[in-house]
gemmi code that builds the backbone of each chain (N, CA, C; Angstrom):
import gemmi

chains = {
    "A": [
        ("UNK", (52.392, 54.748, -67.532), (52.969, 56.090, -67.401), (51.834, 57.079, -67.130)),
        ("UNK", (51.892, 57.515, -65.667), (50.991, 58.278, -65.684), (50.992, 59.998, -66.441)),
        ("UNK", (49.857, 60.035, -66.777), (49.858, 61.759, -67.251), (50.401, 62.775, -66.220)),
        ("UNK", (49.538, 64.152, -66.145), (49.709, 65.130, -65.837), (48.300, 65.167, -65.083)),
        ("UNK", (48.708, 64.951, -63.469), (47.989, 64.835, -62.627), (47.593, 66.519, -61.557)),
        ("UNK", (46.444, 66.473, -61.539), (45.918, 67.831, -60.485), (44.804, 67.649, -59.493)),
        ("UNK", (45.262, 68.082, -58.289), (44.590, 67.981, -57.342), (44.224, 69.345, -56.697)),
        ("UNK", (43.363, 69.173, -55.841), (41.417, 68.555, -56.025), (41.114, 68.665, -57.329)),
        ("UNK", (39.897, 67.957, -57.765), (39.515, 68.252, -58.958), (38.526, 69.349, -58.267)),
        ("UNK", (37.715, 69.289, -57.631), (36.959, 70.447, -57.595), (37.522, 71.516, -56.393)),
        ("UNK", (37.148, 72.370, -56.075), (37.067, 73.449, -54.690), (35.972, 74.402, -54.518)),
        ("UNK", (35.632, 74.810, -53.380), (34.738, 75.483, -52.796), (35.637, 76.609, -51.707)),
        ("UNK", (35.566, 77.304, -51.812), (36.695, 78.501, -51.154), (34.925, 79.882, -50.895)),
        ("UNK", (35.571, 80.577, -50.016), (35.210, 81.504, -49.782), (35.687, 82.349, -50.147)),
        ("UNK", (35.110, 83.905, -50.143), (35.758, 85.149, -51.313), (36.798, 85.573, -49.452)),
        ("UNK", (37.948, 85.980, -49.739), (39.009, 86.629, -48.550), (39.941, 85.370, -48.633)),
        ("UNK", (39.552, 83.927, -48.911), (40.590, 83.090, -48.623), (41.726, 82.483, -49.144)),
        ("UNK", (42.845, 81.953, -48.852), (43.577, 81.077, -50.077), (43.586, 79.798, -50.037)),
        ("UNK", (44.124, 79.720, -51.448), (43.812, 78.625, -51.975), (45.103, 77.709, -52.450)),
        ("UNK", (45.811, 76.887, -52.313), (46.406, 75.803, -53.205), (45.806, 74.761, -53.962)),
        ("UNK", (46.844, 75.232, -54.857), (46.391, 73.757, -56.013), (47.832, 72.968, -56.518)),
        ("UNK", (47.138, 72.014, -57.296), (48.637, 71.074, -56.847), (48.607, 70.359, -58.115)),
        ("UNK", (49.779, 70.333, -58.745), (50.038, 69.505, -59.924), (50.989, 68.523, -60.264)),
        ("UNK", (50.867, 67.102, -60.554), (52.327, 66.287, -60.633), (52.590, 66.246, -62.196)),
        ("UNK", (53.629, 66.952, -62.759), (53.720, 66.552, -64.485), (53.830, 65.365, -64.873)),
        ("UNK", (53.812, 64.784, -66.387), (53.997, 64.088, -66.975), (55.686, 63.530, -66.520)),
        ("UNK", (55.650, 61.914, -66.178), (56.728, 61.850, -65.818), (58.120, 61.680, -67.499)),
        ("UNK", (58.896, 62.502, -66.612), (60.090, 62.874, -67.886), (59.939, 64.517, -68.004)),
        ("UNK", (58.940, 65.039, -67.428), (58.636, 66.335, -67.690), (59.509, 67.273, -66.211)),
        ("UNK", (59.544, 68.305, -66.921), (60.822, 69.351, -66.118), (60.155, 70.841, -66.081)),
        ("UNK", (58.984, 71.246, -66.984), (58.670, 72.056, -66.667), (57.107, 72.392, -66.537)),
        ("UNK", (56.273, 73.140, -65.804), (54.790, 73.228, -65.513), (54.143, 75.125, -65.391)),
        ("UNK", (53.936, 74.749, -66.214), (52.562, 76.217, -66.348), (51.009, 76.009, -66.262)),
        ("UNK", (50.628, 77.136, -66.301), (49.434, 77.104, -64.805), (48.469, 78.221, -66.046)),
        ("UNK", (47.044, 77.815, -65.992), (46.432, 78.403, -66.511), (45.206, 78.533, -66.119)),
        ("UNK", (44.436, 79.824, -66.560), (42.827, 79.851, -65.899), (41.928, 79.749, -67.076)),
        ("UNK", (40.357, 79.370, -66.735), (40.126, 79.511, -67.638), (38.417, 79.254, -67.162)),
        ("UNK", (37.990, 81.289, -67.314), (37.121, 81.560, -66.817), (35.563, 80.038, -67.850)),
        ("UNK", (34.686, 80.449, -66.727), (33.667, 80.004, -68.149), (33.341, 80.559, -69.208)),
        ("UNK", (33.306, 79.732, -70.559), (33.152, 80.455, -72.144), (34.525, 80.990, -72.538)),
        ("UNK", (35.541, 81.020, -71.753), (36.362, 81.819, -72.103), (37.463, 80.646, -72.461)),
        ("UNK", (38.489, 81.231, -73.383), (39.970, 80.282, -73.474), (40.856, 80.351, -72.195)),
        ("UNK", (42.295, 79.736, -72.204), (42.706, 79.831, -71.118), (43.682, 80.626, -71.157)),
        ("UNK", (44.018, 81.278, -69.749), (44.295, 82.751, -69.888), (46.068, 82.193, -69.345)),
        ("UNK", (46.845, 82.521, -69.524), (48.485, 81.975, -68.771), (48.723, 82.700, -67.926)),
        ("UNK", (49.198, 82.235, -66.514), (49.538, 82.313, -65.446), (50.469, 82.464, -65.325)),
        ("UNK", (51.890, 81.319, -65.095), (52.895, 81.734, -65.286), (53.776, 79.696, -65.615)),
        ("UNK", (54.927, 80.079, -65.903), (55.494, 79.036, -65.803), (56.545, 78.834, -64.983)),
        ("UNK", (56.728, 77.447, -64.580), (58.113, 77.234, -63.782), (58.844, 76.466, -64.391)),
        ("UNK", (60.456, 76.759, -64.515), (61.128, 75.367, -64.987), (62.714, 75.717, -64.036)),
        ("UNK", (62.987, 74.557, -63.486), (64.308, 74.790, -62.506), (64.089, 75.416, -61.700)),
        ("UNK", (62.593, 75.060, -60.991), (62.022, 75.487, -59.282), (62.040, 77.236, -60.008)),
        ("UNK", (61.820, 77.877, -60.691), (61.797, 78.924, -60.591), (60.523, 79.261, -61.646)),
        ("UNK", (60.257, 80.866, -61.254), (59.471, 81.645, -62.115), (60.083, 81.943, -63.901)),
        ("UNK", (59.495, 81.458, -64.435), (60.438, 81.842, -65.745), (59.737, 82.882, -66.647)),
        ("UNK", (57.697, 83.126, -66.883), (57.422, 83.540, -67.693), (55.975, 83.649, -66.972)),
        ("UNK", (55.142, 84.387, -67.011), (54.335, 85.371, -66.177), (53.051, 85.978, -67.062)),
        ("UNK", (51.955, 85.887, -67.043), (51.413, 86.402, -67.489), (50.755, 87.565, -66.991)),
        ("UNK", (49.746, 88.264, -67.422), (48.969, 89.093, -66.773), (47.838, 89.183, -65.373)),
        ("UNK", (48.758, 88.441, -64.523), (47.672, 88.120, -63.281), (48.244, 89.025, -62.417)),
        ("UNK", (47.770, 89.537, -60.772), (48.276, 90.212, -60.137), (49.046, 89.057, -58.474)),
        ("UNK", (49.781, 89.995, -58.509), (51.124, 88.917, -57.187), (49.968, 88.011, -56.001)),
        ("UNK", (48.839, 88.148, -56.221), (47.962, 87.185, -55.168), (48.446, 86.059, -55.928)),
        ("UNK", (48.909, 85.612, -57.089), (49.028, 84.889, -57.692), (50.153, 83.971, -57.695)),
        ("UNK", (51.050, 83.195, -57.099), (51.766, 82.308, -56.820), (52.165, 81.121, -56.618)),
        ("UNK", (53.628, 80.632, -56.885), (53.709, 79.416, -57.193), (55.141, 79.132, -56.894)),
        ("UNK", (54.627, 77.554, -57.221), (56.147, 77.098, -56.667), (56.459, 75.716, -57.058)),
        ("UNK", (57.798, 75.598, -57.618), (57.773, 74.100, -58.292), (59.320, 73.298, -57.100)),
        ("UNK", (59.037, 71.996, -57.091), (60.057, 71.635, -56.057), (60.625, 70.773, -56.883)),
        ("UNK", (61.675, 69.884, -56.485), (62.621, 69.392, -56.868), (62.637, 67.853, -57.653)),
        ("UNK", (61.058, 67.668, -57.344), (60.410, 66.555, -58.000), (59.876, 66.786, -59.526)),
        ("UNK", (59.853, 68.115, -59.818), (59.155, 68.996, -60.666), (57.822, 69.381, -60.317)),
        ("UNK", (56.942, 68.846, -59.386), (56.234, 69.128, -59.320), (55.474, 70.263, -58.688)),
        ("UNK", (54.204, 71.089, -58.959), (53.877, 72.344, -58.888), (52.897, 72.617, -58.169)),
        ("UNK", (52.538, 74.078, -57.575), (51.818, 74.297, -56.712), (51.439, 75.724, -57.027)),
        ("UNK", (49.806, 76.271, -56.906), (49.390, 77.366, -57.749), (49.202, 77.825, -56.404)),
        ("UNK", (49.128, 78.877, -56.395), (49.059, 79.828, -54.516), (47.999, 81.003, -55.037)),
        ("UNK", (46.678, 81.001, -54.507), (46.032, 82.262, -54.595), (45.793, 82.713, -53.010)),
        ("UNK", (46.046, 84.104, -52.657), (45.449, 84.837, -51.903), (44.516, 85.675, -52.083)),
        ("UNK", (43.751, 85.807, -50.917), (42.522, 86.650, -51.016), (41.688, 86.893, -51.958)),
        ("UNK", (41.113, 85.500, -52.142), (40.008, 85.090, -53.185), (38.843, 86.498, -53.548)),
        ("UNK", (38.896, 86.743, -54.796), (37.872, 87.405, -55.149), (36.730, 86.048, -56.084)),
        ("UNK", (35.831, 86.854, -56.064), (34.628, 86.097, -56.676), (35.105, 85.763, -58.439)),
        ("UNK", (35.888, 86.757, -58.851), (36.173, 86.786, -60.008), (37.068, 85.560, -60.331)),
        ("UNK", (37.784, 84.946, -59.341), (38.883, 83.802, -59.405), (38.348, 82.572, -59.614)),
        ("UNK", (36.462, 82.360, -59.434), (36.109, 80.871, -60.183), (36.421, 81.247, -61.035)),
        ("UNK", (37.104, 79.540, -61.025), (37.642, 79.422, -63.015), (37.917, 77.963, -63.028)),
        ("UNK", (38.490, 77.300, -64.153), (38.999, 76.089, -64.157), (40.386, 76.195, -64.352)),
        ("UNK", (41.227, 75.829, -63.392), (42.608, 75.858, -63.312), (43.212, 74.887, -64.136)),
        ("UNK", (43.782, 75.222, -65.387), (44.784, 73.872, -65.750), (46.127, 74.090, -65.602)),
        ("UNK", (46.828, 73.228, -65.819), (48.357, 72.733, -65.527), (48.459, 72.039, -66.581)),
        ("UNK", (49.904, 72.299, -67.189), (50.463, 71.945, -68.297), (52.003, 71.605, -67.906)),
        ("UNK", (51.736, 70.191, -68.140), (53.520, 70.003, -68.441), (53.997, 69.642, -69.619)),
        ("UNK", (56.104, 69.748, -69.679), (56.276, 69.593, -71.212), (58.178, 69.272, -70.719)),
        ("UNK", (58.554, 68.651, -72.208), (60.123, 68.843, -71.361), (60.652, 70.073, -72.218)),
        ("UNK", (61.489, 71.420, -71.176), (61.809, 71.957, -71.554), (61.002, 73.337, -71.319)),
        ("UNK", (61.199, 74.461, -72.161), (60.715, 75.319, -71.955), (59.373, 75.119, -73.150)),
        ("UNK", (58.100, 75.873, -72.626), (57.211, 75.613, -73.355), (56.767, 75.716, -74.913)),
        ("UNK", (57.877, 76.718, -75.108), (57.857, 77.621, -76.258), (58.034, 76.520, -77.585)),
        ("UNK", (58.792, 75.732, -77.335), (59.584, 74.139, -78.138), (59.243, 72.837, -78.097)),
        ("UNK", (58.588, 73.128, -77.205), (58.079, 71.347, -77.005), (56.131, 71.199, -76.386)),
        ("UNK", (55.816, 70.229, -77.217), (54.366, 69.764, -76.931), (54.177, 70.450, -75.214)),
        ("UNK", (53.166, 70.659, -75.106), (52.578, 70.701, -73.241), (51.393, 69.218, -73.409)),
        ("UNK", (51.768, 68.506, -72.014), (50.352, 67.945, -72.207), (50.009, 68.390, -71.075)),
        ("UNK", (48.385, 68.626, -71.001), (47.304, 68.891, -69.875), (47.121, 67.671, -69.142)),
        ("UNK", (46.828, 68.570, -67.959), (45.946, 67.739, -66.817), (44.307, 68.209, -66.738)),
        ("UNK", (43.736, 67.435, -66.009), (42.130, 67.640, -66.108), (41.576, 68.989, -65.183)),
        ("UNK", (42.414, 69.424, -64.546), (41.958, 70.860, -64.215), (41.296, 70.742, -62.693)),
        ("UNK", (41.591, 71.582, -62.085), (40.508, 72.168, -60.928), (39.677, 73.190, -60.647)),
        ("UNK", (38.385, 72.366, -60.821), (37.474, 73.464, -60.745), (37.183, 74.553, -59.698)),
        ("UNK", (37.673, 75.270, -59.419), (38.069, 76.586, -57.931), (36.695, 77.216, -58.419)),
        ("UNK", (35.362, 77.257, -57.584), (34.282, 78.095, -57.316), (34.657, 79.312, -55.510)),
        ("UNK", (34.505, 79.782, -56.107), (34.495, 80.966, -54.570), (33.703, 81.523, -54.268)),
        ("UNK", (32.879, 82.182, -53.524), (31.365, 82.069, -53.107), (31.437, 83.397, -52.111)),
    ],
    "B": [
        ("UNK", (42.225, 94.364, -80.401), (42.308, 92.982, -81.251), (42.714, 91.841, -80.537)),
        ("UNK", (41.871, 90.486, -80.529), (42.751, 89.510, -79.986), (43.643, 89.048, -80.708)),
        ("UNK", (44.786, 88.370, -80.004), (45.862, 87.804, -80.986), (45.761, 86.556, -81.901)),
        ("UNK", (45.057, 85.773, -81.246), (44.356, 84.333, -82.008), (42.895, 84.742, -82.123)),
        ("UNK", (42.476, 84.813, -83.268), (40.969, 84.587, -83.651), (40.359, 83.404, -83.637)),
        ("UNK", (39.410, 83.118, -83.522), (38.592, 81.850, -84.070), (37.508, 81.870, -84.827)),
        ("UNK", (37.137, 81.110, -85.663), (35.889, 81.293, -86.241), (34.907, 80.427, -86.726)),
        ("UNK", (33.662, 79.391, -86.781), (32.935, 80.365, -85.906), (33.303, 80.333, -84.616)),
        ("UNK", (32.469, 80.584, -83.525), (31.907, 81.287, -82.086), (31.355, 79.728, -81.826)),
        ("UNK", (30.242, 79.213, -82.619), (29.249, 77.882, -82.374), (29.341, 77.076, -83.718)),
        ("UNK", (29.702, 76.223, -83.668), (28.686, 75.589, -84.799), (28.336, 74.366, -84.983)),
        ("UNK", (26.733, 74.205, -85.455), (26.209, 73.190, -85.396), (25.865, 72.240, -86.757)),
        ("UNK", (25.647, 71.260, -86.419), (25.909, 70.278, -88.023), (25.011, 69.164, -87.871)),
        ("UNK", (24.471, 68.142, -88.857), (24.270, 67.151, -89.256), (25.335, 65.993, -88.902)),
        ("UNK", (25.330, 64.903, -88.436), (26.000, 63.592, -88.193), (26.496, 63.599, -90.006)),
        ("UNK", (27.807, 63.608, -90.017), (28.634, 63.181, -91.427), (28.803, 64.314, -92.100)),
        ("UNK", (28.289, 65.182, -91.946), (29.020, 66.965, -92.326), (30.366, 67.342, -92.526)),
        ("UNK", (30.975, 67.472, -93.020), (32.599, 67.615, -93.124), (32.338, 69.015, -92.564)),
        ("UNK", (33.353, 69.312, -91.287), (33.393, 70.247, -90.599), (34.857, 71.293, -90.744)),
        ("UNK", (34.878, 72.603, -91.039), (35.702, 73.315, -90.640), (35.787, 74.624, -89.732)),
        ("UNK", (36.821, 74.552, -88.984), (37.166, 75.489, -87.860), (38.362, 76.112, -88.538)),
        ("UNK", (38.041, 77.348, -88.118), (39.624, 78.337, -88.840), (40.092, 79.039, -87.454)),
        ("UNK", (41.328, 79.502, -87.721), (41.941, 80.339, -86.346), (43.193, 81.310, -87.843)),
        ("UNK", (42.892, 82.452, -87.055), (43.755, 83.239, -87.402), (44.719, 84.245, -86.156)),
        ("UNK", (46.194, 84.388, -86.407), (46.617, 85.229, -85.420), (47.195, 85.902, -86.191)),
        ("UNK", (48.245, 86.917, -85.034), (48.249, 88.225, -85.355), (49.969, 88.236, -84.831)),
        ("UNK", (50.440, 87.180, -83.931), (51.586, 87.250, -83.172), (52.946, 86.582, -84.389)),
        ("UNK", (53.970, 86.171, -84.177), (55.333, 85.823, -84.354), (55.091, 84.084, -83.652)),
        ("UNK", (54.979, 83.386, -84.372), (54.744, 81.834, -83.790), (55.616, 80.774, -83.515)),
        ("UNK", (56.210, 79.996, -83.214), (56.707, 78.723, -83.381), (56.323, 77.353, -83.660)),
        ("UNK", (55.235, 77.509, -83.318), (53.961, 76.274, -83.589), (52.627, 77.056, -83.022)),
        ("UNK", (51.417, 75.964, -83.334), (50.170, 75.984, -83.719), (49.561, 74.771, -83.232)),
        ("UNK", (48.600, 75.038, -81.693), (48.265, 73.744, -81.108), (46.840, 73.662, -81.586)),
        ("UNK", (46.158, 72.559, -81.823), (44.489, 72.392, -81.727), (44.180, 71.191, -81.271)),
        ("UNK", (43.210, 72.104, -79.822), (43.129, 70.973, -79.267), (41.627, 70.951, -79.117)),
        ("UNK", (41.437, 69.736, -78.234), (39.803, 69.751, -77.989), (39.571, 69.623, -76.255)),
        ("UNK", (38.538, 70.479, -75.818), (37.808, 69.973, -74.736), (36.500, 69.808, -74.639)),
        ("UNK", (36.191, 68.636, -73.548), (34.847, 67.961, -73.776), (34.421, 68.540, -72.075)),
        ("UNK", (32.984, 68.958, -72.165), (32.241, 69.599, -71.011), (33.224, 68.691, -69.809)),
        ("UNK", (33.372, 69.456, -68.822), (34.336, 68.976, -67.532), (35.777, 69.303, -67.600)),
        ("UNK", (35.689, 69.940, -68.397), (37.510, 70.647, -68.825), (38.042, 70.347, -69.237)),
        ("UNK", (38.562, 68.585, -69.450), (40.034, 67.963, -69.665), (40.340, 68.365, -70.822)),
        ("UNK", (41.351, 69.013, -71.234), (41.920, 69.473, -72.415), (42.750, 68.406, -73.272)),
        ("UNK", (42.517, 67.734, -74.158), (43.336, 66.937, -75.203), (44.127, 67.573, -76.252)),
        ("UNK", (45.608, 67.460, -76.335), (45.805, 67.721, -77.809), (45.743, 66.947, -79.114)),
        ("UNK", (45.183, 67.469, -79.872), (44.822, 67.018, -81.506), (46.349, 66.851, -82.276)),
        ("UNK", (46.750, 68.325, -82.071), (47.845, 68.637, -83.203), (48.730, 69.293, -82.537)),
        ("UNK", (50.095, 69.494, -82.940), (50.783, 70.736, -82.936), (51.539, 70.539, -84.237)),
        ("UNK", (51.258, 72.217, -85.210), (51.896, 72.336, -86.603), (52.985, 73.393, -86.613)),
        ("UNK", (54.112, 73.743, -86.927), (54.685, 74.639, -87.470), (54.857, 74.997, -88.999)),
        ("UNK", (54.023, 74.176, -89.825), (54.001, 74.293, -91.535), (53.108, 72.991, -91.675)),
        ("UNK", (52.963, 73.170, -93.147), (52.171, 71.806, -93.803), (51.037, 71.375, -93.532)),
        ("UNK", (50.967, 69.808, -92.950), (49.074, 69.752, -93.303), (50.049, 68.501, -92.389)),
        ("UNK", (48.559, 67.832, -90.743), (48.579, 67.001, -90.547), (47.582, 66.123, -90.416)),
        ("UNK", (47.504, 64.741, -90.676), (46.249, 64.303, -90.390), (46.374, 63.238, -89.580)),
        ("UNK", (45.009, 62.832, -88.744), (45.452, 61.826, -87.250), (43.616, 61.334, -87.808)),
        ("UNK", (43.597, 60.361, -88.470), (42.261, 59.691, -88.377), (41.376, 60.285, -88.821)),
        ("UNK", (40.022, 60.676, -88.406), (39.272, 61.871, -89.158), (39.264, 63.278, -89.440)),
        ("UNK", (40.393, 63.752, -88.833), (40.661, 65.039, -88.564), (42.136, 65.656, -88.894)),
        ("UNK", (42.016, 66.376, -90.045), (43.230, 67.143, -90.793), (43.356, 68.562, -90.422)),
        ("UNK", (45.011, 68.897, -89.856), (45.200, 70.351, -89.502), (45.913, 70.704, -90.880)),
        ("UNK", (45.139, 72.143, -90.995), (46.466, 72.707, -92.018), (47.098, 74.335, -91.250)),
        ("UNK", (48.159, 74.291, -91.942), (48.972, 76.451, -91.449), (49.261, 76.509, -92.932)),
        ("UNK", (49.400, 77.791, -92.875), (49.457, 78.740, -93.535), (50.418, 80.119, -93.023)),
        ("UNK", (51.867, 79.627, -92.741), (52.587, 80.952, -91.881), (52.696, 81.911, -93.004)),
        ("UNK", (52.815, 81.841, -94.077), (52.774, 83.518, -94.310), (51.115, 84.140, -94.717)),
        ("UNK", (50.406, 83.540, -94.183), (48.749, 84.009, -94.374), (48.408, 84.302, -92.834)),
        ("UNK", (49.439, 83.477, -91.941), (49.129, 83.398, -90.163), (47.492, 82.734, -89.951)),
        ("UNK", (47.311, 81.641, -90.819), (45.952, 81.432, -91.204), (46.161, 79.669, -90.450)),
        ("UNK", (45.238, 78.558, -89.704), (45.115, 77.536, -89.870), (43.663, 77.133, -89.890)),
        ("UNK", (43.621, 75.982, -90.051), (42.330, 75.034, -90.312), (42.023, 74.226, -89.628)),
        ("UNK", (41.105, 73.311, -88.809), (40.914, 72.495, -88.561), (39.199, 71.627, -89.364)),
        ("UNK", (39.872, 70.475, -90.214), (38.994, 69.819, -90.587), (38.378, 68.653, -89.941)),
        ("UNK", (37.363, 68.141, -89.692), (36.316, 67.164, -89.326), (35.481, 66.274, -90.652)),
        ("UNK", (36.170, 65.173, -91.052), (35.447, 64.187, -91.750), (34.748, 62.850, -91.772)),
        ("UNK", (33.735, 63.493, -91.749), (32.200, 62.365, -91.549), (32.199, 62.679, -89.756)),
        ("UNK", (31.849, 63.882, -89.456), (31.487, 64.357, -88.438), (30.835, 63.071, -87.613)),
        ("UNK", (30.636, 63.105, -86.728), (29.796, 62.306, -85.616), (29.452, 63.104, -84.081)),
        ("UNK", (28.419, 62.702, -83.097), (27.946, 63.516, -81.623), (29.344, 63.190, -80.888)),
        ("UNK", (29.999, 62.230, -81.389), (31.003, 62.383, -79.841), (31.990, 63.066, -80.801)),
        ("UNK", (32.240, 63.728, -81.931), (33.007, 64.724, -82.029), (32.483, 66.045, -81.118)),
        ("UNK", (31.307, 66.328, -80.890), (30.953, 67.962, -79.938), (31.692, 67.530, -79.056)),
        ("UNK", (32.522, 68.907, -78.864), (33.161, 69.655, -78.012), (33.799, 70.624, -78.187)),
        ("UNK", (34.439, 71.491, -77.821), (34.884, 72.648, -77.615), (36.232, 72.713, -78.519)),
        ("UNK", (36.727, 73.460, -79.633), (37.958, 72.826, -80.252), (38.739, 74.228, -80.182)),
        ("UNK", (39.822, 74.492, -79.720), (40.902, 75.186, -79.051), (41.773, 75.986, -80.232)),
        ("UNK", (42.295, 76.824, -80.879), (43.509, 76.895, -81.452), (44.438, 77.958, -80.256)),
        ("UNK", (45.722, 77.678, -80.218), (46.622, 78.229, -79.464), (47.772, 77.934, -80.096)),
        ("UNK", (48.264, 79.500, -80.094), (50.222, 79.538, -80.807), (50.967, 79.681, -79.816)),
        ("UNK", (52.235, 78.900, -79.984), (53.009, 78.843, -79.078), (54.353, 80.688, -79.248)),
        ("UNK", (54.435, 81.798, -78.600), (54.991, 82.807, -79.126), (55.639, 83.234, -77.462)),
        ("UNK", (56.998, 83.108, -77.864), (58.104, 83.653, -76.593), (57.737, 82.749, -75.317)),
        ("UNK", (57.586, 81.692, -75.440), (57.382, 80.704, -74.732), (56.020, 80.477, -73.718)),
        ("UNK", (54.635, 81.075, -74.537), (53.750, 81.173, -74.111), (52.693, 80.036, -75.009)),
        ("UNK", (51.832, 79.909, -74.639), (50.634, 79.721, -75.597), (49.772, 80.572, -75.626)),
        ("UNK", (49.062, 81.370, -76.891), (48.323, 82.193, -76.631), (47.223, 81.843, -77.131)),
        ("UNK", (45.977, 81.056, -76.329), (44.801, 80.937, -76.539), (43.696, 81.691, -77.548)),
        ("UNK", (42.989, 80.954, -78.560), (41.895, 81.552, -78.794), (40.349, 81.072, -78.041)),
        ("UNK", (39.963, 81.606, -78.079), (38.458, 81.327, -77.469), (37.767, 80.255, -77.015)),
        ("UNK", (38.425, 79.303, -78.604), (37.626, 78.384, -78.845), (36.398, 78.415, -79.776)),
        ("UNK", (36.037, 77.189, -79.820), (34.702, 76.920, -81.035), (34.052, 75.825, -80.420)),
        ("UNK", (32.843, 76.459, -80.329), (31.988, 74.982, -79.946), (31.214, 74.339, -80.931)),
        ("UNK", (31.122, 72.647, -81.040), (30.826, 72.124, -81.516), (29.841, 71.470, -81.084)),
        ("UNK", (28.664, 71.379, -82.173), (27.858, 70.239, -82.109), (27.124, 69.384, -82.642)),
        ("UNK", (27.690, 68.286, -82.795), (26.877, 67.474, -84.215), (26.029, 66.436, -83.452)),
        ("UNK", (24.629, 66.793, -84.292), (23.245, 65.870, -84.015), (23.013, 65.014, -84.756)),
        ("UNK", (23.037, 63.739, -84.320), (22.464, 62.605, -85.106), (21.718, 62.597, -85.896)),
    ],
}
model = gemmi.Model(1)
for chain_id, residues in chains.items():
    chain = gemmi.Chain(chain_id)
    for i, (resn, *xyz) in enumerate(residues, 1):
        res = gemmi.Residue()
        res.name, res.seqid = resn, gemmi.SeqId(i, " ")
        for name, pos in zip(("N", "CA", "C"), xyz):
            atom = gemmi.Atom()
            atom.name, atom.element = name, gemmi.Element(name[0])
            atom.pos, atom.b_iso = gemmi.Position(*pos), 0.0
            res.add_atom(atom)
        chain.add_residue(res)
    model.add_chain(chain)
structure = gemmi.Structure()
structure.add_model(model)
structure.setup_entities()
C-alpha cells in the first residue's frame, strides 16, 4: 500500500514563473491539503480539497491554486513566483475532512526560485 | 501571540537523557498531533491525542485539555532520535503548526 506520494521531489523555478506540484494520497484517502514550510519555520496551511473542491484556505494570496480530480488526487498551482515562495511543499492526505481524522504526509517538494 | 507554542527552540542532550518537549496552545482543539521530521523534510507522525497519555515504544505523549498543555517524552534518548519534533492541533479543520523543536542527542 503505497503512502502519500509527491512529485518532483525537488524544483528549480525562476522568480515571474509557475509552478505545479503534484500529489497522489494515501490509497482509501478522499481528501488532500497542501502546506509550506519556509526554512526553520513550521508548516504554514494552504488550503484543502475534498470532493474536487476548495473546502478550507489559509492565509496565502490567489497566485495560490489547486485542484483535486476524480482520482483524489492533487495539484498545487503557483503563479508568478516570488523569491519568497522557496519552501518545502507538503501534502497531506486523510479520509474525510481533516479536522477528524489522522493526515498522513508525503515527503515534500523542495520548490527553490532564484 | 502564536497559537501553538513550543518549548524549547533547540535542545541538546547526552545519548540516554530522558528528553522532554512541551507545546502549549491557545486555540479550541479536537486533537493534538506530534510528529517528527528528519533533515530532508519527510514528516512522520508519532501521535495524535485528544486526552490521556500515549505511549508507542520509547516515546510517551501526554494533554492536558483544560491546562491546553502537552508533552512529548523521549526515554533513553539515542543520535537517531535528532530531529525536528512538531506539535500541531487539529482546530476547524485545520492543523495549526508550532515551530517545532530541534533535537540533538550526542553519543
Amino acid at each position: 500500500d503505497a503512502g502519500v506520494t509527491q512529485s518532483p521531489t525537488h524544483l528549480i523555478k525562476t522568480r515571474g514563473q509557475q509552478v505545479t506540484l503534484r500529489c497522489s494520497p494515501k490509497s482509501g484517502h478522499d481528501t488532500v491539503s497542501w502546506y509550506q514550510q519556509a526554512l526553520g519555520q513550521g508548516p504554514q496551511f494552504i488550503f484543502q480539497y475534498y470532493e474536487e473542491e476548495e473546502r478550507q484556505r489559509g492565509n496565502f494570496p490567489d497566485r495560490f491554486s489547486g485542484h483535486q480530480y476524480p482520482n483524489y488526487s492533487s495539484e498545487l498551482n503557483v503563479n508568478a513566483l516570488l523569491l519568497g515562495d522557496s519552501a518545502l511543499y507538503l501534502c497531506a492526505s486523510s479520509l474525510g475532512l481533516a479536522g477528524f481524522y489522522e493526515q498522513y504526509f508525503g515527503p515534500g517538494t523542495r520548490l527553490t526560485v532564484t | 501571540k502564536n497559537e501553538v507554542e513550543q518549548s524549547p527552540q533547540n535542545l541538546t542532550a547526552q545519548e540516554g537523557e530522558f528528553i522532554t518537549i512541551n507545546c502549549s496552545y491557545s486555540v479550541g482543539i479536537s486533537a493534538l498531533h506530534w510528529l517528527q521530521q528528519h533533515p530532508g523534510g519527510g514528516i512522520v507522525s508519532l501521535f495524535m491525542l485528544s486526552s490521556g497519555k500515549k505511549k508507542h515504544g520509547r516515546l510517551i505523549a501526554t494533554i492536558n485539555i483544560q491546562e491546553k498543555h502537552s508533552s512529548l517524552h523521549i526515554t533513553a534518548s539515542h543520535p537517531r532520535d535528532s530531529a525536528v519534533y512538531i506539535c500541531a492541533v487539529r482546530s476547524n479543520y485545520q492543523l495549526i503548526w508550532g515551530a517545532g523543536t530541534k533535537l540533538i542527542i550526542k553519543p
